[in-house]
C-alpha positions as a printed NumPy array, in Angstrom:
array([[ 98.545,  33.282, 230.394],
       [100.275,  30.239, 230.941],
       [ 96.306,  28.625, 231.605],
       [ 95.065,  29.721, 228.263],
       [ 98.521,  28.187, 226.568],
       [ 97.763,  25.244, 228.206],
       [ 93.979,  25.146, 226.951],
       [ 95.406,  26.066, 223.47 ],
       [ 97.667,  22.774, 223.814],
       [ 96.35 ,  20.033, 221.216],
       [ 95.227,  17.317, 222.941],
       [ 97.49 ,  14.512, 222.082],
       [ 95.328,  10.583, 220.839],
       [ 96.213,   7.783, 221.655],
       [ 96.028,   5.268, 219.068],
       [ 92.686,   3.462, 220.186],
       [ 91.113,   7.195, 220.25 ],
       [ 92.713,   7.591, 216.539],
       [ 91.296,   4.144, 215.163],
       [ 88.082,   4.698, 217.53 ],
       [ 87.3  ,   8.495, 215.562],
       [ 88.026,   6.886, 212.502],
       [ 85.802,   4.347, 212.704],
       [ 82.561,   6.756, 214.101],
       [ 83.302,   9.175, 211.31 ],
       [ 83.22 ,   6.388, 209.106],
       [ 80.199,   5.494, 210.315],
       [ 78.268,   8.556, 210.155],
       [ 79.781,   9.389, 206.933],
       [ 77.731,   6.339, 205.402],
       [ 74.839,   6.93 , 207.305],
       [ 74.738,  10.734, 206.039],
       [ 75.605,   9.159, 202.554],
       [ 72.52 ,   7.31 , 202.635],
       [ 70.383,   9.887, 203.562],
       [ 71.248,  12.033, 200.824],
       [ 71.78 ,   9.82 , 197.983],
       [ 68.089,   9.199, 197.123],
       [ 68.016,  13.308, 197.392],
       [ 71.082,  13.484, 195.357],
       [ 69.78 ,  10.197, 192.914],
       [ 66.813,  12.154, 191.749],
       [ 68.336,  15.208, 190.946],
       [ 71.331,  13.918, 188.724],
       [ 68.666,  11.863, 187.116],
       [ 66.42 ,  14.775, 186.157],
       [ 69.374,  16.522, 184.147],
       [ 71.212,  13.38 , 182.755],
       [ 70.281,  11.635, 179.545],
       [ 66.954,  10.112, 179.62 ],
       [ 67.93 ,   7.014, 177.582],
       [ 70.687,   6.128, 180.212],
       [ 68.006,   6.83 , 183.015],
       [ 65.315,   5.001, 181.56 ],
       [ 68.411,   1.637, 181.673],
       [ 69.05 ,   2.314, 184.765],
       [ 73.005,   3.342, 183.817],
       [ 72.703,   6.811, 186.05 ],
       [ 74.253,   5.871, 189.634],
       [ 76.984,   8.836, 190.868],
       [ 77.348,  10.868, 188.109],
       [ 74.729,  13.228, 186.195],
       [ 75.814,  11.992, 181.716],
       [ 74.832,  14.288, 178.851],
       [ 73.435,  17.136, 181.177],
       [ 70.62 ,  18.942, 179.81 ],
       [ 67.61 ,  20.637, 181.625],
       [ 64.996,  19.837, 179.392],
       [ 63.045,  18.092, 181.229],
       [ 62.747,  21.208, 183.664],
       [ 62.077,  23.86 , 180.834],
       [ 59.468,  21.36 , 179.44 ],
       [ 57.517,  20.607, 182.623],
       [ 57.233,  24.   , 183.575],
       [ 55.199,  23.992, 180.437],
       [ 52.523,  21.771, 181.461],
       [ 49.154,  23.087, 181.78 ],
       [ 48.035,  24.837, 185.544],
       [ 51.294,  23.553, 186.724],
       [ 52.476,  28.029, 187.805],
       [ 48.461,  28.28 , 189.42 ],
       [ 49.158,  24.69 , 191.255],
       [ 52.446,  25.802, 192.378],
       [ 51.169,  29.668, 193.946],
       [ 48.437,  27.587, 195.575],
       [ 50.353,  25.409, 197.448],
       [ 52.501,  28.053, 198.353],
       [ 49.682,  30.315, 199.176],
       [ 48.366,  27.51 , 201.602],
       [ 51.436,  26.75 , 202.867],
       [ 51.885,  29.796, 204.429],
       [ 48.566,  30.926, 205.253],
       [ 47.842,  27.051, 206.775],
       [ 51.012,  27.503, 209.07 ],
       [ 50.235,  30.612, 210.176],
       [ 47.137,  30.301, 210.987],
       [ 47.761,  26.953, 212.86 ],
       [ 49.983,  27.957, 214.839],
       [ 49.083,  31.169, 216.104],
       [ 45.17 ,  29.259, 217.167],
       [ 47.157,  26.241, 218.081],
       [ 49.37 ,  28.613, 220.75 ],
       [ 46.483,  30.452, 221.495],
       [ 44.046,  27.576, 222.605],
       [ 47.273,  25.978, 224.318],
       [ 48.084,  29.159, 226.182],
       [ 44.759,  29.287, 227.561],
       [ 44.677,  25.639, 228.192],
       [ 47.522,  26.23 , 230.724],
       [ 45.298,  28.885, 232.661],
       [ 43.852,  27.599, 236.412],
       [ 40.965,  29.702, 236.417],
       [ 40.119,  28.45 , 232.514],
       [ 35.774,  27.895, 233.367],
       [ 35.722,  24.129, 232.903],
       [ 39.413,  23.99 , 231.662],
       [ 39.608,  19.984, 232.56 ],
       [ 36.503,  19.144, 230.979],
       [ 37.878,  21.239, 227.427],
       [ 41.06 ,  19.767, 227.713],
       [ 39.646,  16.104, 227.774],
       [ 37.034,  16.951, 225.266],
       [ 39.57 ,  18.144, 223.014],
       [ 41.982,  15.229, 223.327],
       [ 39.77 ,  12.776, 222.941],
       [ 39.464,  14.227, 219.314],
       [ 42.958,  12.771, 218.386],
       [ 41.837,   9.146, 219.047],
       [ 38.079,   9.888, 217.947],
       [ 36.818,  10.898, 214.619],
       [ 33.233,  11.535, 212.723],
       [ 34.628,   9.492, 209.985],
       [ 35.15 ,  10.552, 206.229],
       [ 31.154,  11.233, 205.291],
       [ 30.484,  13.135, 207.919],
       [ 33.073,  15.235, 207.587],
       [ 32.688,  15.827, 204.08 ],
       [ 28.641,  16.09 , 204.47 ],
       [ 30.221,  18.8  , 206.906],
       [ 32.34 ,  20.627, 205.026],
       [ 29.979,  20.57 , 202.384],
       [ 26.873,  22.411, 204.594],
       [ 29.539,  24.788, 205.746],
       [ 30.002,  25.203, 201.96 ],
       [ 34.132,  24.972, 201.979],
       [ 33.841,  22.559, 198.994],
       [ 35.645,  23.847, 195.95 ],
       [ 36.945,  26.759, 198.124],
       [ 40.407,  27.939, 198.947],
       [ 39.491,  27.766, 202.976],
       [ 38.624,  24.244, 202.883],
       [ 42.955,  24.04 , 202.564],
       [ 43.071,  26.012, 206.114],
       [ 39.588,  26.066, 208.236],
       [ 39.031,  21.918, 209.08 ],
       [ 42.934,  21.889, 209.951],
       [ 42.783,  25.21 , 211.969],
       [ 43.596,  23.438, 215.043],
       [ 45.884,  20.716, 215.47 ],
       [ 45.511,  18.586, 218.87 ],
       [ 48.977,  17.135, 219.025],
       [ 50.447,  20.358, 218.339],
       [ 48.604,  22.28 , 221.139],
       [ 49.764,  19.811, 223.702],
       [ 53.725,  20.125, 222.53 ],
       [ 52.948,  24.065, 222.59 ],
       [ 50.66 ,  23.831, 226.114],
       [ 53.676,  21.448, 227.396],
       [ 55.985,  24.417, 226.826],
       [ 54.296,  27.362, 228.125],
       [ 54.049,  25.321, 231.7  ],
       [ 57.461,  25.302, 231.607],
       [ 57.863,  28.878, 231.342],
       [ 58.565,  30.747, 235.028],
       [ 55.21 ,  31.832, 236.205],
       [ 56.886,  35.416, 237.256],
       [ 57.314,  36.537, 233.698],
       [ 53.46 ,  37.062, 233.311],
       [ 52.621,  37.823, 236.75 ],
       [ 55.473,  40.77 , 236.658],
       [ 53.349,  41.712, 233.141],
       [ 49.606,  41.418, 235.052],
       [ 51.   ,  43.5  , 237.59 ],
       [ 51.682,  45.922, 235.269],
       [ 47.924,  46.358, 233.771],
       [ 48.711,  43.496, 230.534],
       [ 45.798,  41.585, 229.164],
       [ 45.687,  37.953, 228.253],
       [ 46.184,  38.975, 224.837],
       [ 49.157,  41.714, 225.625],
       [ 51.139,  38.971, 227.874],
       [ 50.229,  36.223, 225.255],
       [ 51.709,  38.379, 222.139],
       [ 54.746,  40.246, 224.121],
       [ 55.441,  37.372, 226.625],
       [ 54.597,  34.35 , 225.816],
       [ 55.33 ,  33.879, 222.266],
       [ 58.946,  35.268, 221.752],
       [ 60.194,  32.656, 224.124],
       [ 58.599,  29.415, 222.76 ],
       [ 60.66 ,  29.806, 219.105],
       [ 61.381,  26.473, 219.513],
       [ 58.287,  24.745, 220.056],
       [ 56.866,  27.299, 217.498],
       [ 59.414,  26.842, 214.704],
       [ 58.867,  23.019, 215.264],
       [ 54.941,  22.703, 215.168],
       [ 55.639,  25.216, 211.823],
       [ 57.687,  22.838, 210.576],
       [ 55.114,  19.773, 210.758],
       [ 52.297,  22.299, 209.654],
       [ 54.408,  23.177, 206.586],
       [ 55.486,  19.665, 205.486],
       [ 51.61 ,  18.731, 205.98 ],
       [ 49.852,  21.224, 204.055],
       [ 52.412,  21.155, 201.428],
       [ 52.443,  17.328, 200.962],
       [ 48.501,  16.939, 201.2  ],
       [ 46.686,  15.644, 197.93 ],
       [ 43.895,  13.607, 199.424],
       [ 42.053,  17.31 , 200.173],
       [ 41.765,  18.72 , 197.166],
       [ 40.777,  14.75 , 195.703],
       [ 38.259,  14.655, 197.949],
       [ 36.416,  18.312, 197.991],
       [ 37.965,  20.057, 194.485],
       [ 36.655,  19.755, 191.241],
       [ 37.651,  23.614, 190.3  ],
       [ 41.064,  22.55 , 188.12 ],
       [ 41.918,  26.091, 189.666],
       [ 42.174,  24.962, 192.87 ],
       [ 44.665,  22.278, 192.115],
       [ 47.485,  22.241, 194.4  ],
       [ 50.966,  20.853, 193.332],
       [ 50.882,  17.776, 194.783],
       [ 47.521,  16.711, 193.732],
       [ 48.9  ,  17.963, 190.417],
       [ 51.443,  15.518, 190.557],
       [ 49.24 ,  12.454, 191.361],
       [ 46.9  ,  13.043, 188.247],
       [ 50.237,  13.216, 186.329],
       [ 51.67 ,  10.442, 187.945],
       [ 48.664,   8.607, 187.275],
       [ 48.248,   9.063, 183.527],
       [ 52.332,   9.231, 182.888],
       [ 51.91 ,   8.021, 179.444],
       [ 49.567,  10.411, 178.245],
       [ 50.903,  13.483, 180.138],
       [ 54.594,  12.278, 178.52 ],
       [ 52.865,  12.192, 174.533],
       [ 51.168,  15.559, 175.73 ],
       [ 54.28 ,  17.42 , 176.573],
       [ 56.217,  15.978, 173.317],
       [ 52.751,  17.174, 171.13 ],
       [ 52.66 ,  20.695, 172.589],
       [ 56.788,  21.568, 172.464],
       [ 57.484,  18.739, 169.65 ],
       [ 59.821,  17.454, 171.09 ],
       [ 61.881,  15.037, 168.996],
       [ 62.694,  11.138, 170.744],
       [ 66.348,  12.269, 171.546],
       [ 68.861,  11.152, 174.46 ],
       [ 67.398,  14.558, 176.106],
       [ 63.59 ,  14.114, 175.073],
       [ 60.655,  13.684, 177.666],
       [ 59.835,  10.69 , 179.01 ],
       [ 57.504,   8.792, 181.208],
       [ 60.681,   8.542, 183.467],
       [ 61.602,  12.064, 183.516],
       [ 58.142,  13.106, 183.802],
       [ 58.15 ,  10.838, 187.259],
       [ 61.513,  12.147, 188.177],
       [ 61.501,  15.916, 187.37 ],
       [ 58.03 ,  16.349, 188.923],
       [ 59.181,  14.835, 192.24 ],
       [ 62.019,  17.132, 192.254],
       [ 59.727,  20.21 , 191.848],
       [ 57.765,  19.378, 194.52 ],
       [ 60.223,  18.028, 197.092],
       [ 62.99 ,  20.802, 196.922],
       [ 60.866,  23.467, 197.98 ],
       [ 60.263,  22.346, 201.183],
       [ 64.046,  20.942, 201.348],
       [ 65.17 ,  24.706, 201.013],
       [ 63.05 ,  25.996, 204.044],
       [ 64.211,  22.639, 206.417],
       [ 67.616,  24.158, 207.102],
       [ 66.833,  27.715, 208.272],
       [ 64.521,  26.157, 211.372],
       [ 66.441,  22.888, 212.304],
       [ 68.649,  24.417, 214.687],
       [ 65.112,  24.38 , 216.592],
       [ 63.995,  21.214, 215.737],
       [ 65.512,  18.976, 218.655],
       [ 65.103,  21.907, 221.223],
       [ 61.696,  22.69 , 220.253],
       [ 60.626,  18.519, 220.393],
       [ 62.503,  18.124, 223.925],
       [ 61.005,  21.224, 225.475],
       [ 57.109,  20.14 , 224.471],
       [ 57.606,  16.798, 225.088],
       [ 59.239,  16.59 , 228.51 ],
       [ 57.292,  18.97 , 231.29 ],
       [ 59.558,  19.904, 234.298]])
């Protein structure tokens, strides 16, 4: 008893430890302020008076809120079809990635693999070596994934880099877990799926993560082999806006009449609002996998 009151004793600071915490947390403090003003920055700026915005007046504080801009936007032609197909490649891209990313990596880390070395060169030599932009689109285009949904999820199937983080971990597993499971009768496929998987969350939720952010920030796809305005994603959305900003701004005031107001649309809040749409979706989902983040980077980066 007398051990745990000690433990429970507050430690008592000296004065250089005082003045030293001080001066880390204020430190850090800045640092994590300027990481999340921009964040913060756009938002206030989406809901604040778009006169004030457009002079550059908006620094800390959101003025005259309104969510026009928001309700107006959401208004803009193909802008709910761009939106489910993002999402809809988002999470068929990731998934798909990953589990033939872990696959090919788990099967990359097997000795008796027929010509494993040779694959494994092969297939790295692919991240410094490419067929170029024609090919690949004469490519796609024989394959006939031009102005289809799968040209989003069948080039990118496999990702290199990602197979060596995930091939990295699974060496560092202890070989007894899956030669306790062969000895039992398991497959490649049973030990792969029951075994292998539910311990590599970290590398897993961390190659999801770069999947995620990459499908759902990718434009120059659906630029380069989408003409279908159907298959639009969000981002690419964005860039045709971003690129004709006037026009979609006189568009948007045309079709809801909106009246040149301290809360009426403008090029400004066209720029803002849509980056806001697009970037907080993928904000939301950052938090719930972090906690593997730095775990899941050490472990496929660092073998032994």
């Amino acid at each position: 008893m007398a051990g745990k009151a000690a433990i429970r004793k507050k430690k008592k600071w000296s004065a250089e430890d005082k003045i030293f915490n001080v001066i880390v947390y204020i430190i850090f403090g800045l640092f994590t302020f300027l990481c999340f003003y921009p964040f913060y920055y756009l938002i206030i700026c989406t809901i604040s008076n778009t006169q004030l915005v457009d002079m550059g007046r908006i620094i800390l504080w959101p003025r005259d809120i309104h969510f026009n801009n928001y309700f107006e936007i959401f208004k803009v032609q193909n802008l709910g079809r761009s939106a489910l197909i993002s999402i809809v490649r988002t999470l068929v891209g990731t998934s798909s990635t990953l589990l033939a990313s872990a696959y090919m990596a788990y099967f990359f880390t097997k000795e008796n693999m027929w010509g494993r070395k040779f694959w494994y060169r092969l297939t790295v030599v692919t991240m410094y070596f490419s067929a170029g932009m024609i090919p690949n689109y004469l490519n796609n285009q024989m394959l006939g994934l031009t102005n289809t949904f799968w040209i989003y999820i069948i080039p990118g199937l496999i990702s290199v880099y990602n197979m060596i983080l995930i091939k990295t971990s699974i060496e560092s597993m202890p070989a007894e877990l899956e030669e306790s499971a062969f000895l039992d009768g398991a497959g490649y496929l049973r030990r792969f799926v029951n075994i292998v998987l539910p311990l590599q969350k970290p590398i897993l939720a961390t190659v999801a993560l770069f999947s995620a952010v990459g499908h759902w920030n990718d434009f120059f796809t659906t630029k380069l082999y989408i003409t279908n305005t159907k298959l639009y994603t969000l981002q690419y959305l964005l860039y045709e806006l971003l690129s004709q900003i006037q026009a979609a701004s006189q568009q948007i005031q045309y079709e809801t009449g909106a009246q040149m107001a301290s809360n009426s649309i403008t090029p400004t809040g066209i720029r803002l609002t849509l980056t806001a749409v697009v970037t907080i979706p993928i904000m939301i989902v950052y938090p719930f996998i972090q906690k593997y983040y730095v775990k899941g980077i050490m472990i496929g980066a660092v073998k032994g």
